[in-house]
N, C-alpha and C positions, 0 to 999 in steps of 0.2 A: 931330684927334679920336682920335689911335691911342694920345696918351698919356694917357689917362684916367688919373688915381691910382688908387689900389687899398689904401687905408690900410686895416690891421689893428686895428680898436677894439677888440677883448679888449686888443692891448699897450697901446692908449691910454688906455685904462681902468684898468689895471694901473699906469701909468708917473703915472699922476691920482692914485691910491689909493682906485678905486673898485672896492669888495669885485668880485670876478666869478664868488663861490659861496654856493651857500645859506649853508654854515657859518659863512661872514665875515659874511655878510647877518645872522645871528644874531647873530651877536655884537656889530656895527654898532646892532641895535636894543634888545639889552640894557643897551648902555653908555649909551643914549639914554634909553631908561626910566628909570636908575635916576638922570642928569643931572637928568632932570624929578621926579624926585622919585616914580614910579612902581613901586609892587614888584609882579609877576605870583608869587605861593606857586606855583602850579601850573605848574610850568617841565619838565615832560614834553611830549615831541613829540606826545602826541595830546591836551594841554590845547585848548578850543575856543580862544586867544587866538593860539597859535601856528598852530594849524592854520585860521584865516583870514587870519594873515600870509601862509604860505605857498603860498595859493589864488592869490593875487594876479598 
């Protein structure tokens, strides 16, 4: 029971290529938006669209 692992998911997550900051996380979902064919005009941090992204 003493050798429990003790994995580091920030590097696993990192080493995945899953964002582990808001600003990637932004950026993650801008390139997605605009995939789908989505345009947000209002792309200031206090627009209502970002600022329920970022509630989450």
């Amino acid at each position: 029971m003493a050798n429990i692992p003790q994995p580091d998911y920030e590097e696993i997550l990192k080493e995945s290529g899953i964002p582990t900051d808001s600003e990637s996380w932004r950026k993650v979902l801008k390139e997605e938006m605009e995939k789908a064919g989505s345009v947000i005009n209002n792309d200031s941090r206090f627009s209502p669209f970002w600022r329920m992204i970022e509630q989450a």
